[in-house]
Each structure stands twice: as structure tokens, then as C-alpha cells.
MOPAC internal coordinates of N, CA, C and O (Angstrom, degrees):
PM7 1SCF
backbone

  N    0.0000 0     0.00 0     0.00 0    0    0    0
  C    1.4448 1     0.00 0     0.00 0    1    0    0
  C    1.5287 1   107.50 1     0.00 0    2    1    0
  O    1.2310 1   109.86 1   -62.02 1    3    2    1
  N    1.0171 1   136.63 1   117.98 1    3    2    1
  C    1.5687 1   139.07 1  -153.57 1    5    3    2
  C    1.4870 1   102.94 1  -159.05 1    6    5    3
  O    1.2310 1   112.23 1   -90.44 1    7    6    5
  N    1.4471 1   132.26 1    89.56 1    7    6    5
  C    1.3519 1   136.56 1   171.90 1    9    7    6
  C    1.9016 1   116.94 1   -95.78 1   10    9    7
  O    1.2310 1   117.19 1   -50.91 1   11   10    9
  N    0.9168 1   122.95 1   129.09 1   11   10    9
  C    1.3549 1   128.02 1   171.05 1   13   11   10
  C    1.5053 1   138.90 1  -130.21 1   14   13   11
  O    1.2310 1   116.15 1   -88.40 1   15   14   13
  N    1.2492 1   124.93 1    91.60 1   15   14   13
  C    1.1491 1   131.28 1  -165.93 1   17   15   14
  C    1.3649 1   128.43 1  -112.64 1   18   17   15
  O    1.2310 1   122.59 1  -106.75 1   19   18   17
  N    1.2165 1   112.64 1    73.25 1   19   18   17
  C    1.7674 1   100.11 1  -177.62 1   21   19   18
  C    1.0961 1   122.52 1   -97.83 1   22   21   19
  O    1.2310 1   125.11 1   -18.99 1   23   22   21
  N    1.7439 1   107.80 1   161.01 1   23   22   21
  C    1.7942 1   122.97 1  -171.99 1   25   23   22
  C    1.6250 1   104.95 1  -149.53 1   26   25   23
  O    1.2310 1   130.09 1    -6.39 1   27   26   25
  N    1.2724 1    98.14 1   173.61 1   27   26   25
  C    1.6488 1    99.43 1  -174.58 1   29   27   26
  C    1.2560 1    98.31 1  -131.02 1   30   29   27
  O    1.2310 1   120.74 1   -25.84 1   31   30   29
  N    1.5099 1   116.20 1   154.16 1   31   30   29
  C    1.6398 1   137.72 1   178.95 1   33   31   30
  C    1.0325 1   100.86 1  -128.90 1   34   33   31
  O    1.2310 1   111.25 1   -18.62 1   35   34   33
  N    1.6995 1   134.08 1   161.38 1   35   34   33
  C    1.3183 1   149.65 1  -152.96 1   37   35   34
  C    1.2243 1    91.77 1  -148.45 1   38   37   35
  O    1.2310 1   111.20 1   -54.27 1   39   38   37
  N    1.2488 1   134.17 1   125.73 1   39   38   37
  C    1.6484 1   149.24 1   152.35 1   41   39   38
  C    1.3899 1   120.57 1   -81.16 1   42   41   39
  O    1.2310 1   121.28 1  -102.13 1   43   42   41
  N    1.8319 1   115.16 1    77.87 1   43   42   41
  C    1.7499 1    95.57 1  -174.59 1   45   43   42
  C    1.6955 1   112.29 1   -78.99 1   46   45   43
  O    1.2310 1   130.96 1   -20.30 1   47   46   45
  N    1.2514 1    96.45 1   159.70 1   47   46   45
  C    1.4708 1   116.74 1   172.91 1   49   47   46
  C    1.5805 1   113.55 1   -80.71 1   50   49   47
  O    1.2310 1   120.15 1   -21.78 1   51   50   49
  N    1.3608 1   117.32 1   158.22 1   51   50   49
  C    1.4488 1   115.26 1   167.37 1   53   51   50
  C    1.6123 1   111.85 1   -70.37 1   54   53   51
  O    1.2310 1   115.77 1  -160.38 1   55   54   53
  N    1.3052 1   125.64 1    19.62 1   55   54   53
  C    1.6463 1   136.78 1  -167.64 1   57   55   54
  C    1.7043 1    91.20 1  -129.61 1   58   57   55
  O    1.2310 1   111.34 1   170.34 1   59   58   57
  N    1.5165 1   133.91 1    -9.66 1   59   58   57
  C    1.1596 1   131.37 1  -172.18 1   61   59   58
  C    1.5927 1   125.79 1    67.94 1   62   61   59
  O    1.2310 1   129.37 1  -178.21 1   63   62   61
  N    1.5538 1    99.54 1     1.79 1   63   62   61
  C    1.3323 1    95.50 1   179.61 1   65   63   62
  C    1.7485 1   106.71 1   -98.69 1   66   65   63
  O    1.2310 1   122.15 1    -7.59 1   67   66   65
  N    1.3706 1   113.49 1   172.41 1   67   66   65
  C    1.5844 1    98.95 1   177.76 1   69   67   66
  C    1.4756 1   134.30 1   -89.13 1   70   69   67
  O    1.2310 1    92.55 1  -156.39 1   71   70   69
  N    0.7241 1   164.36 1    23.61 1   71   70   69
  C    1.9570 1   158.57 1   139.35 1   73   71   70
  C    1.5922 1    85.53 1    91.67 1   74   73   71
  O    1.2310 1   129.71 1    93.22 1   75   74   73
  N    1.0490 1    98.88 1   -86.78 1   75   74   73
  C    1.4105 1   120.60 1  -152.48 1   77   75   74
  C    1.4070 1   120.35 1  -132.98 1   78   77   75
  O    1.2310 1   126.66 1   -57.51 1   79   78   77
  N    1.3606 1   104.80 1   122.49 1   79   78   77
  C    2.0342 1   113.02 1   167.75 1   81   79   78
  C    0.8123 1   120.71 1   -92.78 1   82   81   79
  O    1.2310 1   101.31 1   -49.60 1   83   82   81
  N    1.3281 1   151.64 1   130.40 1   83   82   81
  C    1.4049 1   138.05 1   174.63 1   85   83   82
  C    2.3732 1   107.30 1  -137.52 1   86   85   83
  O    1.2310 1   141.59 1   -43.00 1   87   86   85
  N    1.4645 1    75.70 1   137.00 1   87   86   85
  C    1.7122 1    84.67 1   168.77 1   89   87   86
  C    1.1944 1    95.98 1  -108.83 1   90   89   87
  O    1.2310 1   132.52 1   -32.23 1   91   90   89
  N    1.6728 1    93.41 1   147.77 1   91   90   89
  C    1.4259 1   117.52 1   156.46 1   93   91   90
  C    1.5885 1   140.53 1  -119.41 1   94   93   91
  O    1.2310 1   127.31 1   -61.59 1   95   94   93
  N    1.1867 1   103.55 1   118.41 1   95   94   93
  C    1.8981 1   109.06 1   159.69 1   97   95   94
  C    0.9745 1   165.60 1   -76.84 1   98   97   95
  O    1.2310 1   109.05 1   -90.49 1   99   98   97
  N    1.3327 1   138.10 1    89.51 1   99   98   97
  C    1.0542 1   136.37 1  -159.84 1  101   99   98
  C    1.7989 1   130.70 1   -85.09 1  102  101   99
  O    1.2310 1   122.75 1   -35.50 1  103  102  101
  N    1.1433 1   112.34 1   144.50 1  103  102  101
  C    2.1137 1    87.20 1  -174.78 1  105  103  102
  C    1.6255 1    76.14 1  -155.91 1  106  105  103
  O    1.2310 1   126.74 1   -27.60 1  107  106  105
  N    1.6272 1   104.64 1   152.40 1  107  106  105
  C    1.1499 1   130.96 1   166.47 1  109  107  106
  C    1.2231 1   118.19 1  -105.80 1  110  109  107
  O    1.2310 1   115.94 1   -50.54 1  111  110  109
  N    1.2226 1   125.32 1   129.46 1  111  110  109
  C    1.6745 1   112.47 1  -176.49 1  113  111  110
  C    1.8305 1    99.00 1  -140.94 1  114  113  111
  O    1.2310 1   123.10 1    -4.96 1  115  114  113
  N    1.8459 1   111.67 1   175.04 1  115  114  113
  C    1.2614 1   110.49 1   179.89 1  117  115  114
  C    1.5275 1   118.00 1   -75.04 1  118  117  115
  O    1.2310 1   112.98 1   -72.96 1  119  118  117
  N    1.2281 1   130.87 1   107.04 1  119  118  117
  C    1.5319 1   105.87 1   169.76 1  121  119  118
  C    1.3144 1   125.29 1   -63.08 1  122  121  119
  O    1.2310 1   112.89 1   179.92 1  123  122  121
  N    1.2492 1   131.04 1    -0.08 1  123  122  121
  C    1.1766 1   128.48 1  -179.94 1  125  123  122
  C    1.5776 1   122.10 1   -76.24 1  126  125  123
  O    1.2310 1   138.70 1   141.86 1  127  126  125
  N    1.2348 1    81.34 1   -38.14 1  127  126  125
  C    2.0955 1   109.79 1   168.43 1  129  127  126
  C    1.6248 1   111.15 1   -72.71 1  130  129  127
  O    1.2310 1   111.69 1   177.72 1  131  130  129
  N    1.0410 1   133.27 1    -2.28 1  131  130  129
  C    1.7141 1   108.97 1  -168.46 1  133  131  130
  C    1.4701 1   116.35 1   -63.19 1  134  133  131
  O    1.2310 1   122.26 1   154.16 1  135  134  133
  N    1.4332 1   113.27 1   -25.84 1  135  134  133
  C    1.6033 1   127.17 1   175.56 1  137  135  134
  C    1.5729 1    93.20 1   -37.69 1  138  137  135
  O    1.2310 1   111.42 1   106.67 1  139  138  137
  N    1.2375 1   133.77 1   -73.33 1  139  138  137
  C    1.3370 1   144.46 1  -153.86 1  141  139  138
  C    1.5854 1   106.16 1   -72.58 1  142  141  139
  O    1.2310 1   122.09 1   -61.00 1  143  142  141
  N    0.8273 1   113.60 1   119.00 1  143  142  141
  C    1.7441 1   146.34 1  -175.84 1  145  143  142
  C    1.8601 1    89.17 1   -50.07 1  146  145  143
  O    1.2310 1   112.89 1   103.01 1  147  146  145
  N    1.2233 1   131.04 1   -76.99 1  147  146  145
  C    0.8942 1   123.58 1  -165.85 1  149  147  146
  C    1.7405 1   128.86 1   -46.42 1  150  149  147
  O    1.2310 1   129.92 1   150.57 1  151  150  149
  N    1.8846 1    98.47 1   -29.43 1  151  150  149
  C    1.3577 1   114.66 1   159.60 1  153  151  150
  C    1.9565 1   126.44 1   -47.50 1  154  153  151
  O    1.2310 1   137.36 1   139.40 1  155  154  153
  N    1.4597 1    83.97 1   -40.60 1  155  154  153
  C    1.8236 1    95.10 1   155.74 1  157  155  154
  C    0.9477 1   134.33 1   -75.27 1  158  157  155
  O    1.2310 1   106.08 1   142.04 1  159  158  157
  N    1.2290 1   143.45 1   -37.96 1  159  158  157
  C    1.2620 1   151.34 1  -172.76 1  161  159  158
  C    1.5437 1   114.83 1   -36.17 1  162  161  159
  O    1.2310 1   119.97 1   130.47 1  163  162  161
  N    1.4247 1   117.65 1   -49.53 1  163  162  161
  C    1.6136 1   132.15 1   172.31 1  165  163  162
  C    1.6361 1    93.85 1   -48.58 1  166  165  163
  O    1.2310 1   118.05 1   124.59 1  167  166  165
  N    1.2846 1   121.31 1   -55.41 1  167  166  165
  C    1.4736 1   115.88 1  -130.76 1  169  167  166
  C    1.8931 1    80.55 1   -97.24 1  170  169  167
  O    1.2310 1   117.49 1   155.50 1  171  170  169
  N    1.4511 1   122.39 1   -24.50 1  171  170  169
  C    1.7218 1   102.10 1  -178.49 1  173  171  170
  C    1.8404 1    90.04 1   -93.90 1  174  173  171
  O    1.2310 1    99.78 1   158.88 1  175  174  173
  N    0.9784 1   154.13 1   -21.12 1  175  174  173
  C    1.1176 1   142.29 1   159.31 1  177  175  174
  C    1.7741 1   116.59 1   -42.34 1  178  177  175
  O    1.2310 1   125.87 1   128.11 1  179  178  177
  N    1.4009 1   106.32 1   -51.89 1  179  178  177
  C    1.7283 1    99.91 1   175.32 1  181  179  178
  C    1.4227 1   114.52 1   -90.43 1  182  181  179
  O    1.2310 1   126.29 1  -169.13 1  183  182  181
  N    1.3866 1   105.50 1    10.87 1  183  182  181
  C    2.0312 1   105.69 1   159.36 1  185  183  182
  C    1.6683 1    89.07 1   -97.38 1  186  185  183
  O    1.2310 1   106.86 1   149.31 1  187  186  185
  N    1.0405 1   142.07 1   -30.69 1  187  186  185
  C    1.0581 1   124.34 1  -177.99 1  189  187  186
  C    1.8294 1   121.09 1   -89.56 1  190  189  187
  O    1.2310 1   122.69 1  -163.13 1  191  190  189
  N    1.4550 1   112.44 1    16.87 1  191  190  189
  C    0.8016 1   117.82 1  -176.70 1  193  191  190
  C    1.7187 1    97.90 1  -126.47 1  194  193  191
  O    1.2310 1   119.96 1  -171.73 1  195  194  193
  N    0.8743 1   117.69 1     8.27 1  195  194  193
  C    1.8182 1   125.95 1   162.30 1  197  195  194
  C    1.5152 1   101.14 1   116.94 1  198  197  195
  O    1.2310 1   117.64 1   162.69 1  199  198  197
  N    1.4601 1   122.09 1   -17.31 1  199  198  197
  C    1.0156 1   126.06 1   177.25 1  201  199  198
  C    1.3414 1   149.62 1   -58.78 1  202  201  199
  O    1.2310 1   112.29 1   -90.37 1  203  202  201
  N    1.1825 1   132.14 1    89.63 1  203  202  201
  C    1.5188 1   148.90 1  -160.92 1  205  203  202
  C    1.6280 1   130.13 1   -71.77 1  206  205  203
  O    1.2310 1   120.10 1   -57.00 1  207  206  205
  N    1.3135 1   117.42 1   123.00 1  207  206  205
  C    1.6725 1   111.32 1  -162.94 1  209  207  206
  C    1.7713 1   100.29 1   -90.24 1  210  209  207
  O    1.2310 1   139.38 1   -61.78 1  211  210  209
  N    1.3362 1    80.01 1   118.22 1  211  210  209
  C    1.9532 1    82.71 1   176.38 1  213  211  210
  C    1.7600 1   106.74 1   -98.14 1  214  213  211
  O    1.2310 1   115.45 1   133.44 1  215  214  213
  N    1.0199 1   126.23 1   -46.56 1  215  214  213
  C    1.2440 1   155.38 1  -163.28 1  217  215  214
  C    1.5152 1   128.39 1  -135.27 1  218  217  215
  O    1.2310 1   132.26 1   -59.64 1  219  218  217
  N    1.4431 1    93.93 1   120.36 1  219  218  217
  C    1.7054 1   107.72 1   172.59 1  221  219  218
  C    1.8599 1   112.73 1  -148.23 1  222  221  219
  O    1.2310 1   128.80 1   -80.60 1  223  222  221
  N    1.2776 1   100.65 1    99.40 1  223  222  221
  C    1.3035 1   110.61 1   159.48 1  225  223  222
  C    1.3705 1   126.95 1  -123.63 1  226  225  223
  O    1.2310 1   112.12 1   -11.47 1  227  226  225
  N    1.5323 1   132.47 1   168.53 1  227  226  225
  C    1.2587 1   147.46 1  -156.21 1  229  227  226
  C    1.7278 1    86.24 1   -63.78 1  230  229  227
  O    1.2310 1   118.84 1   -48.49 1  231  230  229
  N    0.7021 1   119.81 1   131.51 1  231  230  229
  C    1.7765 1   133.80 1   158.00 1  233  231  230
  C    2.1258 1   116.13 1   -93.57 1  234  233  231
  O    1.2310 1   129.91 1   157.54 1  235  234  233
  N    1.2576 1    98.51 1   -22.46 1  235  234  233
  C    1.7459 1   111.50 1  -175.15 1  237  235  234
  C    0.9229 1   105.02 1  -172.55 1  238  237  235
  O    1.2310 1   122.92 1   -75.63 1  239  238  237
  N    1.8243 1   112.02 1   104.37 1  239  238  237
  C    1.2312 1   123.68 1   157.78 1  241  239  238
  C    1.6243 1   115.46 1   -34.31 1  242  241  239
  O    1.2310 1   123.57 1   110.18 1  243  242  241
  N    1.3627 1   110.75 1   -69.82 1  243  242  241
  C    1.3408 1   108.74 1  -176.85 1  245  243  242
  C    1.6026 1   138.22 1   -47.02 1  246  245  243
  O    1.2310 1   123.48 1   133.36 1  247  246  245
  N    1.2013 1   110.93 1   -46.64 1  247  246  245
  C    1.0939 1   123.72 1   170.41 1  249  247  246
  C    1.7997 1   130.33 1   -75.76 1  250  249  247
  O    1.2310 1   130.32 1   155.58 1  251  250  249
  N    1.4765 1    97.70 1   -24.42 1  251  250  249
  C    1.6579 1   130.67 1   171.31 1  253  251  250
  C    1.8559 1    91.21 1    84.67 1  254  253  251
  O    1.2310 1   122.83 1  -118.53 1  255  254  253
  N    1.1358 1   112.19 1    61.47 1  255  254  253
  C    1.6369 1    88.67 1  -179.88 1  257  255  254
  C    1.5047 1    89.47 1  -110.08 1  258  257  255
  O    1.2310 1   125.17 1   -18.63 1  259  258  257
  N    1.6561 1   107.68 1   161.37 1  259  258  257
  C    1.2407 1   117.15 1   170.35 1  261  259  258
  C    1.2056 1   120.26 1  -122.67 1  262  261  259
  O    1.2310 1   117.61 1    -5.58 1  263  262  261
  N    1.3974 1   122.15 1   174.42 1  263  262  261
  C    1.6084 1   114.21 1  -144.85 1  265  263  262
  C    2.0029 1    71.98 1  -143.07 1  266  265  263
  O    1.2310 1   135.30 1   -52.12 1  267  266  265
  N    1.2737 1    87.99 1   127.88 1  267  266  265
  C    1.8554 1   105.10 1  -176.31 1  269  267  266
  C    2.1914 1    96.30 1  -118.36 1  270  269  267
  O    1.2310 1   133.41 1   -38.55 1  271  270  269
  N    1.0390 1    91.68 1   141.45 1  271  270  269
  C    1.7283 1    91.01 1   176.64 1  273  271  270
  C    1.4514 1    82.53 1  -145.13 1  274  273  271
  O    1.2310 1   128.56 1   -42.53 1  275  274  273
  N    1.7586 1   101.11 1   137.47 1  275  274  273
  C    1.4919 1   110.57 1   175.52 1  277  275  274
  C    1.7602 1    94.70 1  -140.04 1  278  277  275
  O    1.2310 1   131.71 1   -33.51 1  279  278  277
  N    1.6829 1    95.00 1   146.49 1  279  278  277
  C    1.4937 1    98.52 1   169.73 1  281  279  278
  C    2.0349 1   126.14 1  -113.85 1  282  281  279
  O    1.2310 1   121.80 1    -7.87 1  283  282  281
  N    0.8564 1   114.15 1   172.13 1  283  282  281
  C    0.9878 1   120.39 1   161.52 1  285  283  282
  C    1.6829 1   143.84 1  -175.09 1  286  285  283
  O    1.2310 1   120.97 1   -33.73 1  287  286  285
  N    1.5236 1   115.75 1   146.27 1  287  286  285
  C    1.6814 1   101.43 1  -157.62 1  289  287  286
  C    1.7405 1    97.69 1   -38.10 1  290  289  287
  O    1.2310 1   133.28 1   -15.13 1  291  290  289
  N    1.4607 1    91.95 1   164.87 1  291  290  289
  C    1.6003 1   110.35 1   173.95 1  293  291  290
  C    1.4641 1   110.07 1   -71.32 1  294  293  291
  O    1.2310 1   100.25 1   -14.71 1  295  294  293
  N    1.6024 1   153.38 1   165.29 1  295  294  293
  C    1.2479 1   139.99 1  -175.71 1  297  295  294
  C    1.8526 1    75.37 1  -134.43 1  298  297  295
  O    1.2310 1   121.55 1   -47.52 1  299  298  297
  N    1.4943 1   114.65 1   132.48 1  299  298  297
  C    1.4464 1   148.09 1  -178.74 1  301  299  298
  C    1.3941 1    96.06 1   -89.48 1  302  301  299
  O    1.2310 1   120.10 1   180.00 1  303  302  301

């Protein structure tokens, strides 16, 4: 189960210019699996790609999957 959706937000300043861009990612994975190394691999690949874990909650009770959202500055 592997979902991915990214978007960008703009942080204005009281000067109107922007601070900060940031995209965001989303991925669904099994919670039942995290024991297994390979279940990680997605999630240390997008820390190793600048990508930052803000958020992880249950996405499906039933199934136990979890829903990971990571951000990071925008690249210009």
C-alpha cells in the first residue's frame, strides 16, 4: 500500500516576501511490517533525500497501515 502526494505552501512575511517553501509527502505503508528492514527502506531513503518526518498516524484501523507525511524546504 504506498500513497504519494505532494504540494507546496508559501510562508509570507510581514515584508510580503516568502520565509519559507516547503513540499510535502505523503506515503502509506504496512504497520504490521515495520520489524522488517525492507519496510524502511522508503522512509530512510526520503530522510536521505532531505526529507523530514513530521507526522505518523494510523491511516486503517483494519489493516494497521500508517499514513507518514514528511516535509521539506522547496528547491528553486
Amino acid at each position: 500500500m504506498n500513497s504519494q502526494l505532494p504540494s507546496t505552501m508559501s510562508v509570507p512575511t510581514p515584508y510580503g516576501v516568502d520565509l519559507v517553501t516547503w513540499e510535502y509527502k505523503s506515503l502509506i505503508l504496512d504497520g504490521k511490517k515495520m520489524e522488517d528492514p525492507k519496510t524502511m527502506e522508503p522512509l530512510n531513503q526520503l530522510g536521505a533525500e532531505g526529507w523530514e518526518l513530521v507526522n505518523a498516524m494510523p491511516a486503517n484501523a483494519v489493516v494497521k497501515a500508517v499514513l507518514y507525511t514528511f516535509k521539506r524546504p522547496r528547491r528553486r
